[in-house]
C-alpha positions as a Python dict, from the first residue, in 0.01 Angstrom:
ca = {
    (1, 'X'): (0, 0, 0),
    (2, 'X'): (-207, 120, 285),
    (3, 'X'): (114, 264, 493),
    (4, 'X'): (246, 463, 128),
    (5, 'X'): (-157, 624, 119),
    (6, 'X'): (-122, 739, 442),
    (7, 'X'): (222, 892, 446),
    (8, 'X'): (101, 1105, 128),
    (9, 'X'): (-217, 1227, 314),
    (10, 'X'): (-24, 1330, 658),
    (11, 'X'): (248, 1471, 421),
    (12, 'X'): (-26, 1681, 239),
    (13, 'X'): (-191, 1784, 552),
    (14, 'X'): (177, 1899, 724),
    (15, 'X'): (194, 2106, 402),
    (16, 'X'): (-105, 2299, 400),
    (17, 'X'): (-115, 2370, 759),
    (18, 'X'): (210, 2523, 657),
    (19, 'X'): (72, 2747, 415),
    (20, 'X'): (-223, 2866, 611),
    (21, 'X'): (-67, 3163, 714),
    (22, 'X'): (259, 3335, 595),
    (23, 'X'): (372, 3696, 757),
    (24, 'X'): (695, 3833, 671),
    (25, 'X'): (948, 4002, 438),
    (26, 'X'): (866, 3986, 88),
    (27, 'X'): (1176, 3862, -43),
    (28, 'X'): (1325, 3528, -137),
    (29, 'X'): (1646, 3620, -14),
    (30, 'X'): (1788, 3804, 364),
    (31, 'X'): (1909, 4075, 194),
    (32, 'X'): (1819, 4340, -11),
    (33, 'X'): (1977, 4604, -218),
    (34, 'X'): (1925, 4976, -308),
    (35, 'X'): (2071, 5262, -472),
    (36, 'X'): (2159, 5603, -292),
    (37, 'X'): (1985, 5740, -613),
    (38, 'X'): (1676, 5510, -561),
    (39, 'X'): (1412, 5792, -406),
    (40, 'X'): (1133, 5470, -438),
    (41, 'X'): (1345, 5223, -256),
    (42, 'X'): (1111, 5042, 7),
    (43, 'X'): (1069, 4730, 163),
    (44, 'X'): (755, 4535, 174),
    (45, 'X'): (555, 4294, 419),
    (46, 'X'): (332, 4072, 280),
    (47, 'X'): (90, 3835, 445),
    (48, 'X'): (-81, 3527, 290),
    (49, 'X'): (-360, 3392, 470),
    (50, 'X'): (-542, 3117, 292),
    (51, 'X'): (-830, 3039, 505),
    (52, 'X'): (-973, 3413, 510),
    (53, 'X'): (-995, 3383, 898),
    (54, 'X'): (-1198, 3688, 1008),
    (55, 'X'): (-1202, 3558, 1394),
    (56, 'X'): (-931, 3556, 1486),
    (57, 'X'): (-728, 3906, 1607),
    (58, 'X'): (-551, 4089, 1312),
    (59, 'X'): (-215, 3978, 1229),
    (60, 'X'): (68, 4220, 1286),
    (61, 'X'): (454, 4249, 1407),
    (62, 'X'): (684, 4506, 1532),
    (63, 'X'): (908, 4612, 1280),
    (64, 'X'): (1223, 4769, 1442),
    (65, 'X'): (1558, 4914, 1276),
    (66, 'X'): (1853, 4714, 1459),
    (67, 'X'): (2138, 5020, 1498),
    (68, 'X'): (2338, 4826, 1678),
    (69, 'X'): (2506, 4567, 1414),
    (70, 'X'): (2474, 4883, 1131),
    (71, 'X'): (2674, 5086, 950),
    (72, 'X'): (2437, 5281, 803),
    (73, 'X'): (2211, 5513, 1068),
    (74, 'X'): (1876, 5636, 1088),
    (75, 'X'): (1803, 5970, 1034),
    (76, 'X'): (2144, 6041, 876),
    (77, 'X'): (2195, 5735, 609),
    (78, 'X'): (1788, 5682, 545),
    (79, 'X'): (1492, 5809, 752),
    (80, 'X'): (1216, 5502, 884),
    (81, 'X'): (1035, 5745, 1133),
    (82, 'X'): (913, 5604, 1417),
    (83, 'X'): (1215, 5360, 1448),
    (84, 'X'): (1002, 5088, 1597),
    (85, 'X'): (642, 5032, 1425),
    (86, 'X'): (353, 4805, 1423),
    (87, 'X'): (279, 4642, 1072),
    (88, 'X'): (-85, 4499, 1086),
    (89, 'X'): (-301, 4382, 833),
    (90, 'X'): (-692, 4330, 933),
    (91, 'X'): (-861, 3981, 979),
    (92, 'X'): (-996, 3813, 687),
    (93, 'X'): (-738, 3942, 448),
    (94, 'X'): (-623, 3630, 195),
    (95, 'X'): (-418, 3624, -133),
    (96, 'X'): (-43, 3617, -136),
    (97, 'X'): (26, 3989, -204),
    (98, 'X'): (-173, 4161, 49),
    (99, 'X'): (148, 4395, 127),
    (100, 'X'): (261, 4684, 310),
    (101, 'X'): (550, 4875, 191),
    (102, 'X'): (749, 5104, 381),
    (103, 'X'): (1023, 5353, 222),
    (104, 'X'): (1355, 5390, 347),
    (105, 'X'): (1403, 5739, 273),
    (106, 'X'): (1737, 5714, 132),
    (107, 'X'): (1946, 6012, 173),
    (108, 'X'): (2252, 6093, -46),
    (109, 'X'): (2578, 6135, 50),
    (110, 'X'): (2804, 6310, -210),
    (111, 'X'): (3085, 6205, 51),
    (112, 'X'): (3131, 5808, 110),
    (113, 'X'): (3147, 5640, -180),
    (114, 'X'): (3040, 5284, -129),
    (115, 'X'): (2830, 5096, 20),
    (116, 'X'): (2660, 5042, 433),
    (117, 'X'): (2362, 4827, 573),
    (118, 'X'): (2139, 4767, 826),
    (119, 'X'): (1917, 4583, 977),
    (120, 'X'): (1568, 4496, 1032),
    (121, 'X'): (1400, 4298, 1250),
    (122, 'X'): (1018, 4128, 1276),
    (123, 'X'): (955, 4072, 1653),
    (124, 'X'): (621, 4040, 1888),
    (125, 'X'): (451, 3823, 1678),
    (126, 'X'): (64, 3845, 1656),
    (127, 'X'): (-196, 3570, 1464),
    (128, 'X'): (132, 3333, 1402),
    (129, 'X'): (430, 3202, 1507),
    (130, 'X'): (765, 3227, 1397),
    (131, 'X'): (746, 2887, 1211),
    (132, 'X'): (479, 3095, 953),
    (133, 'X'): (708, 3377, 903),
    (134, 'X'): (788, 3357, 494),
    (135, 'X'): (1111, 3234, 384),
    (136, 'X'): (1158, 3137, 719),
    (137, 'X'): (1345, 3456, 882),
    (138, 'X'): (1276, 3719, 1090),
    (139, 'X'): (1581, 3965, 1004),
    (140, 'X'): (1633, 4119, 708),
    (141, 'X'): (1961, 4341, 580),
    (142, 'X'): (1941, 4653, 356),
    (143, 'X'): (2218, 4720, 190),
    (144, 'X'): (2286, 5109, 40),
    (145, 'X'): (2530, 5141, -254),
    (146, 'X'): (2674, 5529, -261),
    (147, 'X'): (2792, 5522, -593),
    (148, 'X'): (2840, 5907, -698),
    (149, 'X'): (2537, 5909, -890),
    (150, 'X'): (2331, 6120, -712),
    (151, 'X'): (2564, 6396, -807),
    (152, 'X'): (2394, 6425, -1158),
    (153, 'X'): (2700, 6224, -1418),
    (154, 'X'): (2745, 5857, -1473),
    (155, 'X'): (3021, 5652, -1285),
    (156, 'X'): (3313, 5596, -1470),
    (157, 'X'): (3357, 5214, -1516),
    (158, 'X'): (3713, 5125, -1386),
    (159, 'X'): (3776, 4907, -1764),
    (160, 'X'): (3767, 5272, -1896),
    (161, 'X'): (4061, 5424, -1784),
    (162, 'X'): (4418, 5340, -1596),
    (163, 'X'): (4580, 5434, -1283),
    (164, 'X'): (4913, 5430, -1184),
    (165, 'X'): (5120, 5351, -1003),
    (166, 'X'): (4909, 5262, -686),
    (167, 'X'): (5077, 5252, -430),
    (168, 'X'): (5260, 5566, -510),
    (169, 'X'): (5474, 5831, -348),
    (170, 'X'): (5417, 6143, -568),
    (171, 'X'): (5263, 6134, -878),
    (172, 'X'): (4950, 5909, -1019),
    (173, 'X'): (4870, 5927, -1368),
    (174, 'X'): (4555, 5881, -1465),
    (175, 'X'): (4496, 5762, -1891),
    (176, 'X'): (4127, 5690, -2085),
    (177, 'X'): (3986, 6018, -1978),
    (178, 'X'): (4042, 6413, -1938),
    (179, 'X'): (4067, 6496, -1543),
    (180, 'X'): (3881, 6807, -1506),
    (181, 'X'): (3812, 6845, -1075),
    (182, 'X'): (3996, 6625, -866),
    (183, 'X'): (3948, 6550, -473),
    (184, 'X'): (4056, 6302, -225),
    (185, 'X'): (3898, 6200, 65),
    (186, 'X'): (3987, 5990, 406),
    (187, 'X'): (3808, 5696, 492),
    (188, 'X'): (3588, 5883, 700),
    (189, 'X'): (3454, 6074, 385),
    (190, 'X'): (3689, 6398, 447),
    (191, 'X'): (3823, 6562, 212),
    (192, 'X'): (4172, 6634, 282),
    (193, 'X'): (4358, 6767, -42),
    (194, 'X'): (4187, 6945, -355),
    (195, 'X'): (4473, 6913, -655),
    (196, 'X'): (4491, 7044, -983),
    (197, 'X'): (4539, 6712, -1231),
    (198, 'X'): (4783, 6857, -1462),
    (199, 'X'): (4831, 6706, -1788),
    (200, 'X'): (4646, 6395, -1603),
    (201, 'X'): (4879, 6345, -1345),
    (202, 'X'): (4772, 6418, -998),
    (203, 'X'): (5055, 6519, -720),
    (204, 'X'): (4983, 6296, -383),
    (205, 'X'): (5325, 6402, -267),
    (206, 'X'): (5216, 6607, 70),
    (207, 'X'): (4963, 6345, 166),
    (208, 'X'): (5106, 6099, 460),
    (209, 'X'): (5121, 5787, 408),
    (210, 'X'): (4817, 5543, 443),
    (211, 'X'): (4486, 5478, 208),
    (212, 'X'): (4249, 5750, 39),
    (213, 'X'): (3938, 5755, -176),
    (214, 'X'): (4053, 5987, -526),
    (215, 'X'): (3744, 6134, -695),
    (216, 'X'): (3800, 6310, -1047),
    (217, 'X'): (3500, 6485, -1237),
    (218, 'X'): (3617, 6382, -1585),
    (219, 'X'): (3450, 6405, -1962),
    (220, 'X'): (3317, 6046, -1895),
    (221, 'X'): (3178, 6096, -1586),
    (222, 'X'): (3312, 6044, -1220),
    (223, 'X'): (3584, 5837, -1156),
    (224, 'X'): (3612, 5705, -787),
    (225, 'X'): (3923, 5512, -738),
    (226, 'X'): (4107, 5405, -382),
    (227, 'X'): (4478, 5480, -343),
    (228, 'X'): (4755, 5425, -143),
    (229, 'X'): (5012, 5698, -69),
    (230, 'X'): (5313, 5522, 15),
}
């Protein structure tokens, strides 16, 4: 009986040293999502510090964008200026949402159509380690979905309209909607070839061969569909 007391009591104790201190990304998961469209999309630090420590040196980390692994850049997919910045929070700060939220300063692209990331990283650690960091990680990825919506109509949902063929050599027909401006695009986001859909049917016949993004303003809305030209 005396052995099962004690492994309760050092099994609370392990917890709540645990939960003293928590510094980190906000989120329950290493990812995160936004919208091209989203001009409020931000991520958030938060710090929980249960014993209201006022001693001690604030508590703070560098948060840095990681370029390297991205495909999305600063300054030209979203804009954290500086790159590399200190998030601190004062001593004697408790409660679970004492937070810090920084925007990412998403910037549309009426271009790509889909979606890039990037990372960020927590490093030089100040007033904890990295066993206190919440949820356990130190990286986070953001994750930007260019869906066409920041040109001002809906996206057409692909249940509300055929294509075909695809793969095709000439002509794609497109049914469920009225084609109204049509352009296709490399995968670089260039637009190559501006046809005139008549009658719904798009010629692709002077294209060489390979895989292209199609984007037709129709009366639903815009329709972004890949193709291959075969």
């Amino acid at each position: 009986m005396n052995k099962i007391y004690l492994s309760i009591i050092a099994l609370f104790t392990v917890i709540t040293a645990n939960a003293q201190i928590n510094y980190g990304f906000d989120y329950p998961q290493a990812f995160e999502s936004f919208s091209s469209r989203d001009t409020g999309a931000a991520i958030y630090i938060s710090l929980f510090n249960a014993k209201q420590d006022s001693t001690i040196r604030p508590y703070s980390a560098i948060l840095s964008v990681d370029d390297n692994t991205s495909t999305a850049k600063n300054g030209i997919n979203f804009n954290i200026t500086p790159a590399q910045q200190k998030v601190e929070f004062a001593p004697g700060q408790m409660g679970y949402r004492n937070v810090i939220r920084f925007k990412l300063n998403v910037i549309p692209d009426n271009i790509f159509w889909g979606t890039k990331s990037f990372k960020l990283n927590l490093t030089t650690l100040e007033g904890f380690t990295v066993g206190d960091l919440i949820h356990g990680y130190s990286e986070m990825l953001i994750v930007l979905d260019y869906d066409g919506s920041q040109i001002g109509i809906p996206r057409v949902s692909k249940d509300n309209y055929n294509l075909y063929p695809n793969p095709a050599k000439d002509i794609i027909t497109i049914t469920g909607v009225e084609c109204q401006n049509t352009a296709i695009f490399d995968l670089m986001g260039k637009m190559i070839l501006n046809p005139i859909a008549t009658n719904n049917q798009i010629n692709i016949e002077s294209l060489p061969a390979g895989i292209y993004i199609l984007k037709v303003v129709t009366d639903k809305g815009l329709l972004v569909h890949k193709i291959v030209k075969e």
